[in-house]
N, C-alpha and C positions, 0 to 999 in steps of 0.2 A: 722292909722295902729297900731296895736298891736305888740309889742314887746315881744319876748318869750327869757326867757335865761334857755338853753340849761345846764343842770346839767351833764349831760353825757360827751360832748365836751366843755366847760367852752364857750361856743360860744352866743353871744348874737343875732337872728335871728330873722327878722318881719313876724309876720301873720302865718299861716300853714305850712311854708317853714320846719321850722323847726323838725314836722312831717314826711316830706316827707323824708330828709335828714339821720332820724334817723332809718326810715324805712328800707333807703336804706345801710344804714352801718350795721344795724342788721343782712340784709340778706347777707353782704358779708360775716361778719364773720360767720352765720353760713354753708353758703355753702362750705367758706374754710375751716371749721373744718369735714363737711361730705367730703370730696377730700379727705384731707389725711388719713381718718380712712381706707379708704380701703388699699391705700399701706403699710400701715404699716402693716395691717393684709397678705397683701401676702409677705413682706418680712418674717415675721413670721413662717411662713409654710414654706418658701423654707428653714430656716435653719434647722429644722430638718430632712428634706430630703437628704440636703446635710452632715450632721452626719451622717445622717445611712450609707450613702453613703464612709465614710471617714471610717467606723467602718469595713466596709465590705472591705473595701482595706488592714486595717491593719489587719484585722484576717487571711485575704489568706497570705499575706505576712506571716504571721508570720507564716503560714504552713509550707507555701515555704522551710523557713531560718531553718526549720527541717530536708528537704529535700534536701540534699547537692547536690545530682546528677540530681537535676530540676531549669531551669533555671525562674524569673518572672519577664513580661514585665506589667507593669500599663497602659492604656490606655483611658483616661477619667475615665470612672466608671467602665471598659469590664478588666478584668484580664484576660492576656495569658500567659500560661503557655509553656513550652518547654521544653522538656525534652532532656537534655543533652547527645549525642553521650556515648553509653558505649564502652569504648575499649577492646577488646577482645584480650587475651593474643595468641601470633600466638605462634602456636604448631615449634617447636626447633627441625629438624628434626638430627639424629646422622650424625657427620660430616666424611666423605665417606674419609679411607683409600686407600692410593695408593700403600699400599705394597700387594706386591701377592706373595704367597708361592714359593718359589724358585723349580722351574722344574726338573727333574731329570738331565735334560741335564746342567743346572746351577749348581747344586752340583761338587765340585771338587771330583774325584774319588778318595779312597784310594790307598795307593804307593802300586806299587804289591811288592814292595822290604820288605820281612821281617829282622827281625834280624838276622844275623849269628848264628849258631848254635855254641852252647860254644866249646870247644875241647875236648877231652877225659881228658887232663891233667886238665884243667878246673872244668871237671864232676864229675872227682876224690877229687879233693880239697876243692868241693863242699860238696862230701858225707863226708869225714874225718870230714869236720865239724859238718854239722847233727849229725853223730855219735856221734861227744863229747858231743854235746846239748842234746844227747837223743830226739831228731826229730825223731821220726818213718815215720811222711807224708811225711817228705822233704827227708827222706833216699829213700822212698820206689819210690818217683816220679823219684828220681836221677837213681837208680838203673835199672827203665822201660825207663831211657834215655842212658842208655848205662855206667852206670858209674860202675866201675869196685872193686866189693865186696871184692878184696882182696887188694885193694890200702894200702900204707901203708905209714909213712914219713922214713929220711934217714936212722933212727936208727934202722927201722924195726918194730916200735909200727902200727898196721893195725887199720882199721877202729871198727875192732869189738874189740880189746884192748880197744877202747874210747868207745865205746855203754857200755863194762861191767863197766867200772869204773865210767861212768855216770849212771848205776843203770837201764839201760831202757831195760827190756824183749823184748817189742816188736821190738826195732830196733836190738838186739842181733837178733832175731828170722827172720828179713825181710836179713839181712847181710847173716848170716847161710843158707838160703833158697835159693838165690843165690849165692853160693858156697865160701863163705868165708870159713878159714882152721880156724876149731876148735882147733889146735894147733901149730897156728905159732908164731916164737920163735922172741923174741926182738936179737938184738946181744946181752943182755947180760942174754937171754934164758929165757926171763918172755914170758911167755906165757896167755891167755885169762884165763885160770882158777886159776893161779898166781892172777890174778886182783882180779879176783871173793873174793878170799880167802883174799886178802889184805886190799879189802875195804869192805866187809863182805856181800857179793852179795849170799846169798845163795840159793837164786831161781834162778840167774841163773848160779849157778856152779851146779846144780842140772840138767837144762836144757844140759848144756854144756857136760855134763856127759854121759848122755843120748845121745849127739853126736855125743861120740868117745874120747871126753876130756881124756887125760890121769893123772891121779890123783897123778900119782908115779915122773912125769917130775921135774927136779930140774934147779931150777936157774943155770949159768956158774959164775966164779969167786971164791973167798978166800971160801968165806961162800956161797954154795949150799944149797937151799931151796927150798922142795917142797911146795905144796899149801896145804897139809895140817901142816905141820909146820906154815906156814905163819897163817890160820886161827887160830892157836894155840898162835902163837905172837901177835895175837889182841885180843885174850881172848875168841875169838868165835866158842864155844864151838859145836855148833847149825851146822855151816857151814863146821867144819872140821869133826866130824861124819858125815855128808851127801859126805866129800871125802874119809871118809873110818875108820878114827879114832879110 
């Protein structure tokens, strides 16, 4: 028998065997090396299908995280999407009043009770005033209420003694109209056109004149004076001519 030593397996083997042997180690390794070329070639291919796949996940996503008011769910490879309930702002309707305009019958009625009507002496002491203020509106309202044009205080000075020496025509004129006396005498005989002349009224010792004023009348007491002396003792030259000068 021949002996063959085997340079591949360091093995020492008789006759043909050794052939046989080497045949059959050949074809394992190389059947084992055609097996695995295939799996490895389909491992191969499934990874970049599963990148595309990973690429296309993160791009929606990343849509998504643009879109605040959409919600995203992953699902294997299937993206859903969702879109978020929008809430709608409920209309605020104006809040309903319980007061209601008070009724006629709800109003309290005014009092039928007026004021008292002032007194005559009242009326009087009213106009005396006006008159000194030179008030024409308040003389004249007094006057259409009954107040009495010749009122006068205790010494005898009248309501139209205060209009001339307060300077005011028209309330001389509204006193005069109803029937105040153009020449009534103080007790110590000063008269309206005395005033006139004393406080240098010459428009209306002018008027006065014109309504009977007597120009000649003289104060009572030591020293008698007429109104045009009087305009004379004030220098007023102007007002004692207009009484005759």
């Amino acid at each position: 028998m021949t002996t063959y030593q085997s340079k591949t397996m360091g093995i020492a083997m008789p006759g043909p065997l050794p052939h046989i042997l080497l045949a059959g180690l050949l074809g394992l390794a190389v059947g084992g090396c055609g097996a695995s070329t295939p799996a490895k070639e389909s491992s191969l291919a499934e990874k970049p299908a599963a990148s595309a796949e990973a690429t296309a996940v993160t791009a929606t996503q990343a849509e998504a995280a643009e879109l605040p008011a959409t919600a995203v769910a992953t699902l294997g490879s299937d993206v859903i999407t969702a879109e978020a309930p929008r809430q709608e702002a409920a209309s605020i309707a104006p809040a309903e009043t319980t007061d209601t305009p008070a009724t006629a019958s709800e109003i309290p009625e005014a009092s039928a009770e007026t004021a008292p009507a002032p007194s005559q002496a009242e009326l009087n002491s009213q106009l005396w005033d006006a008159a000194r203020a030179g008030d024409a509106t308040t003389a004249a309202s007094l006057l259409l209420q009954g107040a009495d044009a010749q009122t006068a205080t205790v010494s005898g000075e009248t309501a139209l003694h205060a209009a001339v020496a307060a300077g005011s025509l028209a309330t001389v004129n509204q006193l005069v109209s109803h029937g105040a006396n153009v020449n009534a005498a103080t007790s110590s005989g000063w008269r309206p056109l005395h005033h006139a002349a004393r406080f240098s009224r010459p428009d209306i010792a002018n008027f006065l004149l014109q309504k009977g004023a007597d120009p000649k009348a003289a104060t009572s007491g030591a020293s008698p004076k007429t109104p045009v002396q009087m305009a004379l003792d004030q220098g007023d030259l102007r007002t004692a001519r207009i009484l005759g000068y």
